[in-house]
Each structure stands twice: as C-alpha cells, then as structure tokens.
C-alpha positions in Angstrom: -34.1 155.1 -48.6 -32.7 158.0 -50.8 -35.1 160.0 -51.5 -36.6 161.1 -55.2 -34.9 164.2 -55.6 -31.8 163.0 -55.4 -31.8 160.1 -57.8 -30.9 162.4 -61.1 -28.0 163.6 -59.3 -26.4 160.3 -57.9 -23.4 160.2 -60.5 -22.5 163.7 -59.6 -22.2 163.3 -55.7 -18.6 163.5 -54.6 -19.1 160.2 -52.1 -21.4 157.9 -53.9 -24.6 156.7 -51.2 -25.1 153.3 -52.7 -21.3 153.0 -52.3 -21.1 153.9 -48.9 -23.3 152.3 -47.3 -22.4 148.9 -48.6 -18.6 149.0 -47.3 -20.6 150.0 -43.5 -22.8 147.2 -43.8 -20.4 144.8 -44.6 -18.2 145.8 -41.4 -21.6 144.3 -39.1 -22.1 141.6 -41.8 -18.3 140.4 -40.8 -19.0 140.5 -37.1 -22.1 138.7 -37.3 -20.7 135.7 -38.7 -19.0 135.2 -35.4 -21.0 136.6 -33.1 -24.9 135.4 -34.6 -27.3 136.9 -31.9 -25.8 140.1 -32.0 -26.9 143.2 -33.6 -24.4 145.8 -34.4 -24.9 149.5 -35.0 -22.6 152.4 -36.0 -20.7 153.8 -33.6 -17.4 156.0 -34.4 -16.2 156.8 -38.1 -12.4 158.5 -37.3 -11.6 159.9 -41.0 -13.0 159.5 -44.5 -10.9 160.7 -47.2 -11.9 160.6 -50.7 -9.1 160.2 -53.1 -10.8 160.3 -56.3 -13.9 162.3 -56.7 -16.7 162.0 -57.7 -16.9 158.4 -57.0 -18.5 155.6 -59.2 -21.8 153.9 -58.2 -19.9 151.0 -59.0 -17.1 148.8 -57.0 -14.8 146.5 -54.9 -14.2 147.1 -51.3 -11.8 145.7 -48.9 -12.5 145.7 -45.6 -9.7 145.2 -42.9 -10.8 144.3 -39.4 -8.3 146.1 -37.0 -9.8 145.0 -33.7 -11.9 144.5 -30.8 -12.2 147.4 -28.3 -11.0 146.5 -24.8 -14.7 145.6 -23.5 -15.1 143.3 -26.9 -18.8 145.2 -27.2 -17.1 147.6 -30.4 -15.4 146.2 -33.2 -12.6 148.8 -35.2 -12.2 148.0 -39.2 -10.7 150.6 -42.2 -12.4 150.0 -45.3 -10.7 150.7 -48.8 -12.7 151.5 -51.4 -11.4 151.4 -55.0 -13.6 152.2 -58.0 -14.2 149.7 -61.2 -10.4 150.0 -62.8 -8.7 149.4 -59.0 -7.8 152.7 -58.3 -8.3 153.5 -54.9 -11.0 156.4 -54.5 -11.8 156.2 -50.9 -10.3 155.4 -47.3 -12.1 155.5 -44.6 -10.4 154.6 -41.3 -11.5 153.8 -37.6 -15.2 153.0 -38.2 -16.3 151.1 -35.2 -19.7 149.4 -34.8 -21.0 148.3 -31.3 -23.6 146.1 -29.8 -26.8 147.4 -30.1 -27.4 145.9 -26.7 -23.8 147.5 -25.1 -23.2 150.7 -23.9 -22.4 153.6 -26.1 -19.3 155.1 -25.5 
C-alpha cells in the first residue's frame, strides 16, 4: 500500500506506482494460467527505461513473454508500457519472476 503522503503527489512522479505494479503483476498472472499451484515472485528486473515522463496513472500494457530459464523455475518477459494516446512511455526489459518454492538465483 502507498502510503498517505504520497497520494497528492502521484501525478508528478516520473514512473507512476499504480502503473507499475500492474504490468509486474500481470507477468505472474500469465504464468499462472499454466502453471496453477505455483506461486511466482520477482526475481530480476534487467533495465527500465522511461521514454516519456512523467507517466500517466492511466494505460495499456503489452507484455511479451521471452522465455523460460534453463531450470524452467524463472520465467523472462519485457513489458511495454504505453500511456492513454499509444505513445510508448515505458520499456522495461528482462523482468524475470521465479517460483516461490525454487531456488533463487
């Protein structure tokens, strides 16, 4: 939960929170349509760029799974995020989510 404080500022912030986090949660929601009994956590985020900033509360996200790491345990996707008029206004590349169960690597 964000806390209080913050909540004036939200439009101002460079990488919007709300945002965010719904493009990571999608990536375990994706997985666990195959894989039911699993939970998946974050594990590895490679590179976020922001190519418009500030960016909205507000948007579509497309999320393209790139693979399964060699022990099948980690999953590798690179979200695009693109604001309410399509322009793109964040990559973020190599975000990998693992088994919660698993070993970290």
């Amino acid at each position: 939960m964000l806390v209080s404080e913050l909540i004036p500022h939200l439009d101002a912030m460079l990488l919007h929170p709300v945002v965010i986090d719904g493009a990571f949660q999608s990536a375990g929601v994706a997985r666990n349509q195959q894989y039911r009994d699993i939970v998946f956590v974050p594990s590895v985020l490679k590179e976020i760029t922001l190519v418009r900033n500030p960016t909205a509360p507000k948007g579509v996200l497309h999320l393209k799974y790139q693979r399964a790491a060699s022990n099948a345990e980690q999953h590798v996707f690179d979200i695009d995020i693109y604001d309410c008029y399509s322009q793109l206004a964040v990559e973020i590349r190599g975000y990998t989510i693992r088994d919660l169960r698993g070993n970290p690597t």
